[in-house]
BALOBA-1460 file (C-alpha; in Angstrom, 3 decimals):
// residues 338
<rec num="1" residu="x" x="-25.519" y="-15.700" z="28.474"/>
<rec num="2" residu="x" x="-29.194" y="-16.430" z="28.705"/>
<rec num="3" residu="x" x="-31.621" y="-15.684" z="31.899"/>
<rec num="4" residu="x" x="-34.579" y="-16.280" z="32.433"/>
<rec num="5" residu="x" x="-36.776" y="-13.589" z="33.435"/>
<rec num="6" residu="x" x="-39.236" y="-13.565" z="35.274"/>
<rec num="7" residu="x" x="-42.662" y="-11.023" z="36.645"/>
<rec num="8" residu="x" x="-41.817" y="-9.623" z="32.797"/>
<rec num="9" residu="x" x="-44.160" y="-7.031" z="32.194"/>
<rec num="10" residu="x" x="-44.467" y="-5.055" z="28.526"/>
<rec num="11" residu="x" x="-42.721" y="-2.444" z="29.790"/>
<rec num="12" residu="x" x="-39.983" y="-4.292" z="30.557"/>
<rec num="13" residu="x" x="-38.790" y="-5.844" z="27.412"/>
<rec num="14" residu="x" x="-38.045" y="-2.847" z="25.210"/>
<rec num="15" residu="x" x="-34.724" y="-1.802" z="26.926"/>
<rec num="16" residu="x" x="-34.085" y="-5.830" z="28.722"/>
<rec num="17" residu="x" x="-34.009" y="-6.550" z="24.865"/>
<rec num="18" residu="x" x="-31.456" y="-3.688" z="23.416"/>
<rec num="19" residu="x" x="-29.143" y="-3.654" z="26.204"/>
<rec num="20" residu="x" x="-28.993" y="-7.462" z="26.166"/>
<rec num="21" residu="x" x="-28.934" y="-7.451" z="22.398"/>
<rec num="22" residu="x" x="-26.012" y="-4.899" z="22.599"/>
<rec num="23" residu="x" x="-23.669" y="-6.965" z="25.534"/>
<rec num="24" residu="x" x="-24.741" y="-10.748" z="24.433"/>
<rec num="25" residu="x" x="-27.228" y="-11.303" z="26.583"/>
<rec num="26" residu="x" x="-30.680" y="-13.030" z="26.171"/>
<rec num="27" residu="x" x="-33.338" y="-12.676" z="28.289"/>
<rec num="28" residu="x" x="-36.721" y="-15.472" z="28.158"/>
<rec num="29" residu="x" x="-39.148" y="-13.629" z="29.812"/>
<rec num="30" residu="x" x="-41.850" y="-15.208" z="31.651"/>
<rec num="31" residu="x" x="-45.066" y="-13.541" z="32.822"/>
<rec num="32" residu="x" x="-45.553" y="-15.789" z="36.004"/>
<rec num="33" residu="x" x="-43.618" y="-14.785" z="39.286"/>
<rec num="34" residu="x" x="-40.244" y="-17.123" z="39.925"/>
<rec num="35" residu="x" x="-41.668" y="-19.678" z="42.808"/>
<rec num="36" residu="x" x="-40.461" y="-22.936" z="44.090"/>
<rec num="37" residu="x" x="-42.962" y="-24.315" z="41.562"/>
<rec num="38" residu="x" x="-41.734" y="-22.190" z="38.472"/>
<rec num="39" residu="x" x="-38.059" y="-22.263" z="39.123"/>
<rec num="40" residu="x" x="-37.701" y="-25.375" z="36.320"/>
<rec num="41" residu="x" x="-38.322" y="-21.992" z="33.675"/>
<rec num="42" residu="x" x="-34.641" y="-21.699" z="34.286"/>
<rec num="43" residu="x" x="-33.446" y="-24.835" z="33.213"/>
<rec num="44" residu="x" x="-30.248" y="-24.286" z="30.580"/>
<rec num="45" residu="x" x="-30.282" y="-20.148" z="31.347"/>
<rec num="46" residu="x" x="-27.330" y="-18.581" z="33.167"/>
<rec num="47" residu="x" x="-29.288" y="-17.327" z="36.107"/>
<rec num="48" residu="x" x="-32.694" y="-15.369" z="36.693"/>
<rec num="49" residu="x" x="-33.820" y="-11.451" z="36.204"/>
<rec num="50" residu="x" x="-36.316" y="-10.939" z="39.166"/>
<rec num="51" residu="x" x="-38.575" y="-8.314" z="40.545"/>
<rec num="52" residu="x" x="-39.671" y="-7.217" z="44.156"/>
<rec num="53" residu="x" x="-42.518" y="-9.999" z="43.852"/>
<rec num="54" residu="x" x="-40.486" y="-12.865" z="43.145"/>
<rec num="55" residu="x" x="-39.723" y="-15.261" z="46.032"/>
<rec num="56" residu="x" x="-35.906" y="-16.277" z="46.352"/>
<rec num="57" residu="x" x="-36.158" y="-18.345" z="49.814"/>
<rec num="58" residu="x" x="-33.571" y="-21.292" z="50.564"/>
<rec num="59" residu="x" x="-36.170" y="-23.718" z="48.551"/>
<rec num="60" residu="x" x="-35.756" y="-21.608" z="45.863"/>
<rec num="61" residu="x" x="-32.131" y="-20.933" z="45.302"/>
<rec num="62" residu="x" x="-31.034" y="-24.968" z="45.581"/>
<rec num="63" residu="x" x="-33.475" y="-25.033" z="42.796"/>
<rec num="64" residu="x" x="-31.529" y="-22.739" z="41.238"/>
<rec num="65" residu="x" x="-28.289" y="-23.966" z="41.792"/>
<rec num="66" residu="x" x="-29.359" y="-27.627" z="40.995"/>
<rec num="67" residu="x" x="-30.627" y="-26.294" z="37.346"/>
<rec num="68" residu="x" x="-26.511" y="-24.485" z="37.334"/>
<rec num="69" residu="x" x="-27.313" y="-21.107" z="37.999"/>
<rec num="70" residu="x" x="-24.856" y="-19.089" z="38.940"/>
<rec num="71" residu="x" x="-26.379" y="-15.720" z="39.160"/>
<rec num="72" residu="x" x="-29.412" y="-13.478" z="40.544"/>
<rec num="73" residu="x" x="-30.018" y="-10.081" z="38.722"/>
<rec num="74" residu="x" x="-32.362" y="-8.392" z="40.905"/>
<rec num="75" residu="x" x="-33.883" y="-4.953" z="38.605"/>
<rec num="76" residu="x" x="-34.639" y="-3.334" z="41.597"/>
<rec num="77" residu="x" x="-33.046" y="-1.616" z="44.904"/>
<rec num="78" residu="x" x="-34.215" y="-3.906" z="47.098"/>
<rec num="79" residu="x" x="-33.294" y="-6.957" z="48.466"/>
<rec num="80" residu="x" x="-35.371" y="-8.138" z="51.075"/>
<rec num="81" residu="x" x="-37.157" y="-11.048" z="49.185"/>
<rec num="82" residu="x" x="-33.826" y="-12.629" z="48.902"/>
<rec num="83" residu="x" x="-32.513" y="-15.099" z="51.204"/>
<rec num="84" residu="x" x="-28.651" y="-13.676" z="50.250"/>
<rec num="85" residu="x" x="-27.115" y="-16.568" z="53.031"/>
<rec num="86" residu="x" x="-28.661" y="-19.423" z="51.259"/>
<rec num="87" residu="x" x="-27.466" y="-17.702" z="47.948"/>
<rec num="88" residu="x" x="-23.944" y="-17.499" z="49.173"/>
<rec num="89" residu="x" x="-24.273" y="-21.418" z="50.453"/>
<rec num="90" residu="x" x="-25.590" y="-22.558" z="46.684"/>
<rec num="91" residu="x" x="-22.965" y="-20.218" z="45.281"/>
<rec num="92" residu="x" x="-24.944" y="-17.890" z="43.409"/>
<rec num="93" residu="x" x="-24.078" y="-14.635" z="42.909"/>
<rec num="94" residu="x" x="-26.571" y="-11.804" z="43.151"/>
<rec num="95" residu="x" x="-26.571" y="-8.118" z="42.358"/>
<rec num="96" residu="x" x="-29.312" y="-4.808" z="42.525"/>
<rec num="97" residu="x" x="-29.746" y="-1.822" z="40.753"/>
<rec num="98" residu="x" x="-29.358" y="0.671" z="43.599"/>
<rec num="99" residu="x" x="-30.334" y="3.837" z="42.148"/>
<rec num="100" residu="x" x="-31.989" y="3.876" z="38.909"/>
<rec num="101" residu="x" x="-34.337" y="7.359" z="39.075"/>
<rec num="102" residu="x" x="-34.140" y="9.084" z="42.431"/>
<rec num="103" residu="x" x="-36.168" y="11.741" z="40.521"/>
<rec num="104" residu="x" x="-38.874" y="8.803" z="39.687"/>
<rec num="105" residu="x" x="-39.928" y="8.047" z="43.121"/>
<rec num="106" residu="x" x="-39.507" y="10.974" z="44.673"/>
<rec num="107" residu="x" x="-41.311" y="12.944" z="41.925"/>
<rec num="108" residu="x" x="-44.293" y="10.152" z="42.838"/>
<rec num="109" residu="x" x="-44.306" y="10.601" z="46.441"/>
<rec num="110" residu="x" x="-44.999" y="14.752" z="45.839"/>
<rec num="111" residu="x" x="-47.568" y="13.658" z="43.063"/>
<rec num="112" residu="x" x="-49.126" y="11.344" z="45.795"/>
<rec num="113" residu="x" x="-48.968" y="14.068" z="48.370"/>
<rec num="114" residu="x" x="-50.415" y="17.030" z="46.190"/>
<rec num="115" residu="x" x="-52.973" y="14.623" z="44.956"/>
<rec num="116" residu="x" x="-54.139" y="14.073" z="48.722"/>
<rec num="117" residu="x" x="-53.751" y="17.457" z="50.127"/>
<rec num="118" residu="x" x="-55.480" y="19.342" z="47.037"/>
<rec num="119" residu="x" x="-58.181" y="16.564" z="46.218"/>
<rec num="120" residu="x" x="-56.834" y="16.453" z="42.944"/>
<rec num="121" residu="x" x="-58.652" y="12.699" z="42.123"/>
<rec num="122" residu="x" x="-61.614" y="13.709" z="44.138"/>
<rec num="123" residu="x" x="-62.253" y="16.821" z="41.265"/>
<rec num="124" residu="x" x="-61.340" y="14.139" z="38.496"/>
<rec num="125" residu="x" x="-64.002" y="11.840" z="39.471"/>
<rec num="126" residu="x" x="-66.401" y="15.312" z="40.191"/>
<rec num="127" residu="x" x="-65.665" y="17.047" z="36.955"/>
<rec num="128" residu="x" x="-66.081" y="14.134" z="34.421"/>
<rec num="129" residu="x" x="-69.672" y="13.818" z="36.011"/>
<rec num="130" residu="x" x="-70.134" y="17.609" z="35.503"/>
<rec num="131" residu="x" x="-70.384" y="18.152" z="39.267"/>
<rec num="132" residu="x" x="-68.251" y="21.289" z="40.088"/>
<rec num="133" residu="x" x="-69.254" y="21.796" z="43.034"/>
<rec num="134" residu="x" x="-66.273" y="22.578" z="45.470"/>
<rec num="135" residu="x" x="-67.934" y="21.032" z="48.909"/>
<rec num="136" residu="x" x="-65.685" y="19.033" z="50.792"/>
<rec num="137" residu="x" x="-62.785" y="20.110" z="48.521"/>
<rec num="138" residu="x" x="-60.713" y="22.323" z="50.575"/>
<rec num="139" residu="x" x="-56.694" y="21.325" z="51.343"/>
<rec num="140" residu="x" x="-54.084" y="22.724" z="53.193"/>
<rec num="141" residu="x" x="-50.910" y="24.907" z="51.919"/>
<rec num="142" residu="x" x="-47.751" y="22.854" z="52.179"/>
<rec num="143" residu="x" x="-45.995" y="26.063" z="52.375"/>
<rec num="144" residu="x" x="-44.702" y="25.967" z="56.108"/>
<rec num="145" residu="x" x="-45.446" y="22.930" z="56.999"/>
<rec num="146" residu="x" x="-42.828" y="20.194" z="58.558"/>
<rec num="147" residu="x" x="-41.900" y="17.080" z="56.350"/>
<rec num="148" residu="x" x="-40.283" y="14.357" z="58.285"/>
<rec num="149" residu="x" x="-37.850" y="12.193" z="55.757"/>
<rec num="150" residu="x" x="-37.281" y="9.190" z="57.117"/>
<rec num="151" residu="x" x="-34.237" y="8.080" z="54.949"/>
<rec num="152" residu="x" x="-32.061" y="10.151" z="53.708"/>
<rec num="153" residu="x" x="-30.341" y="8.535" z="50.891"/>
<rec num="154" residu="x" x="-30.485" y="9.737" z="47.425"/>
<rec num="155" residu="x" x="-34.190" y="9.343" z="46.902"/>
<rec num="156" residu="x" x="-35.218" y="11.196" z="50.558"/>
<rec num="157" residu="x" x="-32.647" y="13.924" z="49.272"/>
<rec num="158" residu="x" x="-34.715" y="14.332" z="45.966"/>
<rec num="159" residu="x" x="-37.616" y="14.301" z="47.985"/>
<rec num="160" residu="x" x="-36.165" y="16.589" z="50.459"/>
<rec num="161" residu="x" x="-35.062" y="19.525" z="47.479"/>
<rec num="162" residu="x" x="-38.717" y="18.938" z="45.978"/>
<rec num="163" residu="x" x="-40.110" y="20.013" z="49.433"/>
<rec num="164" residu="x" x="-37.784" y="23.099" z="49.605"/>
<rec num="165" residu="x" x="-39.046" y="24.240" z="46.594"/>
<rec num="166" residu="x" x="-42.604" y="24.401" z="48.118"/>
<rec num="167" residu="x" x="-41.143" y="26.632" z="51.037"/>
<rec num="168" residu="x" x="-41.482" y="23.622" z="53.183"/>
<rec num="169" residu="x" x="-39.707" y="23.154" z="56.768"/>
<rec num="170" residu="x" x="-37.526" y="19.702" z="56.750"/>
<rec num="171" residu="x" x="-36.479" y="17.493" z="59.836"/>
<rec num="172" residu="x" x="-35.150" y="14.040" z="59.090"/>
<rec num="173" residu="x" x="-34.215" y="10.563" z="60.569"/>
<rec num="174" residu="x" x="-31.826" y="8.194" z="59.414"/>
<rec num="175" residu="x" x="-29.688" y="5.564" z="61.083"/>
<rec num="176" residu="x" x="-26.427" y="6.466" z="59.050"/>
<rec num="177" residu="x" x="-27.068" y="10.270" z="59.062"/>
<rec num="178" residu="x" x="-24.537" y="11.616" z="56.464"/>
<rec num="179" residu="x" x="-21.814" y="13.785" z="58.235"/>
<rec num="180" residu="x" x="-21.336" y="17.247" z="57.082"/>
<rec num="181" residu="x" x="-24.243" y="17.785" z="55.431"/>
<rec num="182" residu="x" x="-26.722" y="20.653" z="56.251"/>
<rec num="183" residu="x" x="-29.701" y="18.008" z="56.846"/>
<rec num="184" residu="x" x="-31.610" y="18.815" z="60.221"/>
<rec num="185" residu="x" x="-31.610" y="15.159" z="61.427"/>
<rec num="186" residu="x" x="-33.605" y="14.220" z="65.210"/>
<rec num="187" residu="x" x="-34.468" y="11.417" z="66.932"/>
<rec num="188" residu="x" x="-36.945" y="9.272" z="64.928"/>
<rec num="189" residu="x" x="-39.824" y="10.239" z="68.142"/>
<rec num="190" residu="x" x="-38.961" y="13.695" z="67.787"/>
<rec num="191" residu="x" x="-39.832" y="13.513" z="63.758"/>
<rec num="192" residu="x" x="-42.995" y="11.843" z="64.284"/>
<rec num="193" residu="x" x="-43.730" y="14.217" z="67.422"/>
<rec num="194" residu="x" x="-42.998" y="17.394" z="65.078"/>
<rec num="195" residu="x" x="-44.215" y="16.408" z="61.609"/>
<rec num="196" residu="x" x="-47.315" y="17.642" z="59.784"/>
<rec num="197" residu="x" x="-46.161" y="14.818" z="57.174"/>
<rec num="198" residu="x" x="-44.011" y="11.701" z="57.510"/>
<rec num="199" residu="x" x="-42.355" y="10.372" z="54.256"/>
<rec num="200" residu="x" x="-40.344" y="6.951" z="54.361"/>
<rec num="201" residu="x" x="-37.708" y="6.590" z="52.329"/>
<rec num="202" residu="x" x="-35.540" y="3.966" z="53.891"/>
<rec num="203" residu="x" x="-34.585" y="0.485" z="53.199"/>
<rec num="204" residu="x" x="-37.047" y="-2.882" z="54.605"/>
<rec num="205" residu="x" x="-34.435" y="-4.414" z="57.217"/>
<rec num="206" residu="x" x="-35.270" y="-6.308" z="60.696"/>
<rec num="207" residu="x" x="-34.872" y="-3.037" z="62.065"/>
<rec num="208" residu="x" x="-37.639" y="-0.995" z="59.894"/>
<rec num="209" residu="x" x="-40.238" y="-3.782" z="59.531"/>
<rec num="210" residu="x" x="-43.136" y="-2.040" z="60.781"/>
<rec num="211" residu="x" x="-41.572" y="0.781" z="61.666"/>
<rec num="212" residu="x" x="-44.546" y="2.810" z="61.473"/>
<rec num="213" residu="x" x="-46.850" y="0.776" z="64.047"/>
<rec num="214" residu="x" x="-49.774" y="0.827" z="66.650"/>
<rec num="215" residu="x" x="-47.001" y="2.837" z="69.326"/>
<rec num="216" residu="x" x="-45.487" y="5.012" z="66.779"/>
<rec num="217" residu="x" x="-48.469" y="6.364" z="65.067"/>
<rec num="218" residu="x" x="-49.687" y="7.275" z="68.963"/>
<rec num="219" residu="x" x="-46.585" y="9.591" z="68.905"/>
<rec num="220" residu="x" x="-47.483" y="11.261" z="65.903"/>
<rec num="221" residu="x" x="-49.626" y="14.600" z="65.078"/>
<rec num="222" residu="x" x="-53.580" y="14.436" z="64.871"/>
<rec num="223" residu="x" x="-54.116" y="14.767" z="61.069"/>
<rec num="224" residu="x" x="-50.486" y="13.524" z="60.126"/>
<rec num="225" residu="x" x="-49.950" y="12.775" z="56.383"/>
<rec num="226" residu="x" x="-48.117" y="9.467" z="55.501"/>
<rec num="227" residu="x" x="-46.365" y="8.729" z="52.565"/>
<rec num="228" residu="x" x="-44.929" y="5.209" z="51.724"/>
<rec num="229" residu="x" x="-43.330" y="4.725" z="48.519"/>
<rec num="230" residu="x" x="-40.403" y="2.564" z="49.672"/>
<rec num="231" residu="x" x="-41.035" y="-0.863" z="51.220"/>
<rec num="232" residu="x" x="-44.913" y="-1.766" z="51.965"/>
<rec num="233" residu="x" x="-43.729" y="-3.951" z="55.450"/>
<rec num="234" residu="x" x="-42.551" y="-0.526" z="56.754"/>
<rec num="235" residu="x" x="-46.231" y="-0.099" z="57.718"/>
<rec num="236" residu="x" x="-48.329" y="-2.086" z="60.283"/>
<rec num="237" residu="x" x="-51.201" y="-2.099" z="57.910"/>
<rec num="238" residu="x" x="-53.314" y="-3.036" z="60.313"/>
<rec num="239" residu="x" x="-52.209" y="-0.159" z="62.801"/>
<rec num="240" residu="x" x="-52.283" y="2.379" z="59.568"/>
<rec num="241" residu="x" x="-56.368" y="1.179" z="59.551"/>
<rec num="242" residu="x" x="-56.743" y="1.714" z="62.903"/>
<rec num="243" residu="x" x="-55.022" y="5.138" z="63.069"/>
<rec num="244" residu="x" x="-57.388" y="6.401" z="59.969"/>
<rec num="245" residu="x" x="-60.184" y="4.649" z="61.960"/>
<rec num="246" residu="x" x="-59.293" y="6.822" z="65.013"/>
<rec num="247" residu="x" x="-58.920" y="10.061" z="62.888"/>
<rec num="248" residu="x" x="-55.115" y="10.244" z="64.401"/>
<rec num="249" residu="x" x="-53.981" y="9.682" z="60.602"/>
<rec num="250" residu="x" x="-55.115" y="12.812" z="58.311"/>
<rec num="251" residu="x" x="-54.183" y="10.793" z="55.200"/>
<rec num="252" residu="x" x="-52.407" y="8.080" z="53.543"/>
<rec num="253" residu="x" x="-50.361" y="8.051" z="50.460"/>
<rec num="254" residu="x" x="-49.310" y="4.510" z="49.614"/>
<rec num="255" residu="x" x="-47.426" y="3.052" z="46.693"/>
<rec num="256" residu="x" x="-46.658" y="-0.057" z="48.908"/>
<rec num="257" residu="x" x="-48.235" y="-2.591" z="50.262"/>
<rec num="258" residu="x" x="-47.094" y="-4.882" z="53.112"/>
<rec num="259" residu="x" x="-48.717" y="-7.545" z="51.462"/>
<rec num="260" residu="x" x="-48.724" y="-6.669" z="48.146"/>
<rec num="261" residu="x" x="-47.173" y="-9.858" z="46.281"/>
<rec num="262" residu="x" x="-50.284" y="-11.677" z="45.322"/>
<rec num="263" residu="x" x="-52.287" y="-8.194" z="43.864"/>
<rec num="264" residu="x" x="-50.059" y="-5.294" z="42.914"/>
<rec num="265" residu="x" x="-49.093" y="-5.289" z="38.790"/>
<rec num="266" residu="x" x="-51.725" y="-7.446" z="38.134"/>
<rec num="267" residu="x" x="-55.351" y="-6.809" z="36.941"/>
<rec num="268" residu="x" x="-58.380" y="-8.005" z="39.797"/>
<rec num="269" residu="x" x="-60.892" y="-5.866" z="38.302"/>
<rec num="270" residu="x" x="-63.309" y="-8.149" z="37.478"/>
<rec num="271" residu="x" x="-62.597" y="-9.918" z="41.262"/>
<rec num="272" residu="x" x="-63.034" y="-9.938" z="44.979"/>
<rec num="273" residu="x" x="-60.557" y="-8.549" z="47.146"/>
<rec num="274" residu="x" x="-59.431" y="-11.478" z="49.404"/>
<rec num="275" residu="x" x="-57.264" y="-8.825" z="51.571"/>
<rec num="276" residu="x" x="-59.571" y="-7.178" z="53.945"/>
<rec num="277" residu="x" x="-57.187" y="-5.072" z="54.636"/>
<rec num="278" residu="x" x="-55.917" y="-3.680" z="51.193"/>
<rec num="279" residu="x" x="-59.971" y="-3.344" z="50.654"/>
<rec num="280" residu="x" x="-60.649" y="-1.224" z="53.582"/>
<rec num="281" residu="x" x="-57.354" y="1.504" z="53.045"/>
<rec num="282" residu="x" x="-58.480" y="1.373" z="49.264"/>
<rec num="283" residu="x" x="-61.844" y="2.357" z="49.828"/>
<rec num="284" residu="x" x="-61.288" y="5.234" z="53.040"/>
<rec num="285" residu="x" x="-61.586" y="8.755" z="51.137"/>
<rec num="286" residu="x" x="-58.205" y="10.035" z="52.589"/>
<rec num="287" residu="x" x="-56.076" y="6.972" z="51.638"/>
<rec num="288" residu="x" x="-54.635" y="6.929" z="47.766"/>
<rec num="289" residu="x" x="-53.291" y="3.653" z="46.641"/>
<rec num="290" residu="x" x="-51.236" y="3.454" z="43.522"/>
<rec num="291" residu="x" x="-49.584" y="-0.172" z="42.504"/>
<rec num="292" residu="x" x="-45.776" y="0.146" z="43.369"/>
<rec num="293" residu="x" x="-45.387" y="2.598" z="40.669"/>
<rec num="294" residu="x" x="-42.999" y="4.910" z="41.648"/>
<rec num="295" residu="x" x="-39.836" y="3.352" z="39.541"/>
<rec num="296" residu="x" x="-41.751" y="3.852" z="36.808"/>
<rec num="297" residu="x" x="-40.662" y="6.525" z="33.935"/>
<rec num="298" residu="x" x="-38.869" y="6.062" z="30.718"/>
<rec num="299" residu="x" x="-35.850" y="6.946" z="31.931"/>
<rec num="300" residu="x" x="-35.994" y="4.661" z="35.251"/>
<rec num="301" residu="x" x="-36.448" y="1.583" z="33.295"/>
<rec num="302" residu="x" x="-33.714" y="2.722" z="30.706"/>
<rec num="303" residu="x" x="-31.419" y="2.627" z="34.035"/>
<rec num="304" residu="x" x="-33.034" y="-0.166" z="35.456"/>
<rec num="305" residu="x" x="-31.915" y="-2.567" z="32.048"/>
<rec num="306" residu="x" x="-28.752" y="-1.133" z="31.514"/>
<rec num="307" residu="x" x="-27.674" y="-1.299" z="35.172"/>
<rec num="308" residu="x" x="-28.722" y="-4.798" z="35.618"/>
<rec num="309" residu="x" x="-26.845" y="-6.104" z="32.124"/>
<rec num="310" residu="x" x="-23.911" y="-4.311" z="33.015"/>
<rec num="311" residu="x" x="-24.208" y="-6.035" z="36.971"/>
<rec num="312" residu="x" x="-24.065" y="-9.151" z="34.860"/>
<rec num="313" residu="x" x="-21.408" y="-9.031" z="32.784"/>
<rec num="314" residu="x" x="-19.075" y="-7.734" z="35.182"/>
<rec num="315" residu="x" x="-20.144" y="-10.612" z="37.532"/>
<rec num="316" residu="x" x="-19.223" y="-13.048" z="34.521"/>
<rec num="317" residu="x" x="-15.961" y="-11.581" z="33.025"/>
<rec num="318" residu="x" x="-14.725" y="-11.811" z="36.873"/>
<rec num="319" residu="x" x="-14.520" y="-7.952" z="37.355"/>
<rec num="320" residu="x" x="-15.209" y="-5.780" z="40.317"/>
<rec num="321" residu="x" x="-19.374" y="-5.757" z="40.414"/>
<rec num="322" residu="x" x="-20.045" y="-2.489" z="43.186"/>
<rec num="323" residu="x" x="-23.514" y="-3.356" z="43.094"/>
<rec num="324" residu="x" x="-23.024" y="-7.098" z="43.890"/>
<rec num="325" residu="x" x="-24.503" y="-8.348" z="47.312"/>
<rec num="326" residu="x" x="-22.349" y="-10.188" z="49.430"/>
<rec num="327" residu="x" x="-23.303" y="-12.206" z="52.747"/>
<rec num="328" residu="x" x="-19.636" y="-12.121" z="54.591"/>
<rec num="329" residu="x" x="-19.203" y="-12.873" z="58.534"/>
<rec num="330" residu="x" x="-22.970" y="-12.442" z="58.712"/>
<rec num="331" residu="x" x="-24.086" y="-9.791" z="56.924"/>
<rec num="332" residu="x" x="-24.642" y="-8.367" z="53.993"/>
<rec num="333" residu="x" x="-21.871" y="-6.271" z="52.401"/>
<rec num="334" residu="x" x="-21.710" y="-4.643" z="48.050"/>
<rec num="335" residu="x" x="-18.981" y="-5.405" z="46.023"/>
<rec num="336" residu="x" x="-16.844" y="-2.735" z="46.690"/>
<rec num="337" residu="x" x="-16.238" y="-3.643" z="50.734"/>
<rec num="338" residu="x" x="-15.165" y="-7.297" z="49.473"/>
């Protein structure tokens, strides 16, 4: 099979090439983002290997299916940039890699947090320039203080044993709270009302875009801590600017943006920011940005390429494919509930 992939970066190839090597598989990779005007790239390939950038709208996929694709390989969890009805009308198959490092992201989201809270990139900058002064340095134990999760799948329970360790109190929300567990779940208000730091970990749906808004962050603590290292559209970016503005937001720890398609993995150094937005959070003292990061360890992207080549060839030897995404009686189901 061949695919052409697309949003490659140099970290990807390495294990895209030895897993592929190893199961038949070639992958073309191609630096530029799969759009309505680069779709043509995969003319005479299988199907495409896409990222969270990459747009796969209606336009897109009869592109797609005109060239004979028949699959999608997403190398990621989520699936929001995919229009998974017009896939299923064009008959192409598509699959994710639903868990590829729990540890990864939710190793990140403490970094991002201890980082904050200690002024750990504040003494970086200081020390290098042979300042040490400690003025304006001082954080705040995490010992004892309440973590809302606000997901609790596998990467919100990582994150939730990382914050026991630190002797942390944990209250969570989730839609589908998992029965039997000993996870404190409350009303999403009462998480927001009660937590010294909010930490989203849930999937970007109809019902979680902008989740975290103008209303919401009203309910929350003076001097809350955010963390976002899920889905960027979780956020009302504006309302996050406005909360900082307003001092009602202590901090912000973002690894997402909402609109982060046109900037994030790419180098603007040398360039002007045409996002207002992304400019102001960026340059606020208490706000760390890092570029949709998270996934990324050795062992993540390891996963990530095995994971999608074997979503592939069970998809094309007509096997059961659990990660496969299915749009049946109007939603969206995997391939085990077939």
């Amino acid at each position: 099979m061949r695919f052409a992939f697309f949003d490659a970066k140099p970290y990807d190839k390495p294990s895209f090439e030895r897993y592929g090597a190893e199961n038949g598989i070639k992958f073309k990779f191609y630096e530029t983002k799969l759009t309505e005007d680069t779709a043509d790239l995969a003319r005479n390939c299988d199907g495409v290997c896409v990222f969270v950038n990459d747009t796969l709208d209606a336009n897109v996929l009869e592109k797609l299916a005109d060239l004979d694709c028949k699959y999608i390989a997403l190398r990621c969890a989520g699936y929001n940039n995919v229009d998974l009805k017009a896939a299923a009308n064009c008959g192409l198959r598509t699959a994710h890699v639903p868990a590829y490092s729990p540890y990864a992201v939710a190793e990140h989201a403490m970094a991002l947090l201890l980082t904050s809270v200690r002024r750990i990139h504040k003494a970086y900058i200081r020390t290098r320039d042979f300042n040490f002064s400690l003025n304006g340095m001082t954080g705040f134990d995490l010992h004892g203080k309440t973590v809302g999760v606000v997901g609790t799948g596998r990467i919100g329970r990582v994150f939730m044993d990382i914050c026991r360790g630190f002797g942390m109190n944990i209250i969570a929300y989730d839609k589908f709270p998992i029965k039997d567990s000993d996870i404190n779940y409350v009303s999403l208000e009462e998480l927001l009302a009660k937590s010294d730091i909010v930490s989203l970990h849930c999937p970007l749906t109809d019902e979680t875009r902008h989740l975290i808004n103008c209303e919401t962050i009203k309910l929350m603590k003076k001097g809350v801590v955010i963390i976002n290292t899920s889905r960027g559209a979780l956020i009302d970016a504006e309302c996050l600017l406005d909360g900082i503005k307003a001092r009602q937001i202590g901090a912000a720890c973002l690894d997402v943006y909402e609109e982060e398609t046109e900037y994030f993995y790419e180098d603007l150094s040398g360039h002007i920011l045409n996002d207002d937005i992304l400019a102001r959070l960026i340059s606020m003292p208490n706000v760390i940005v890092t570029s949709h990061q998270a996934f990324l360890t050795e062992e993540a992207l390891s996963n990530i390429a095995e994971t999608t080549v074997m979503n592939l060839n069970q998809m094309h030897d007509g096997k059961p494919c659990p990660n496969e995404l299915i749009w049946k009686d109007g939603e969206i189901v995997h391939g085990t509930q077939k």
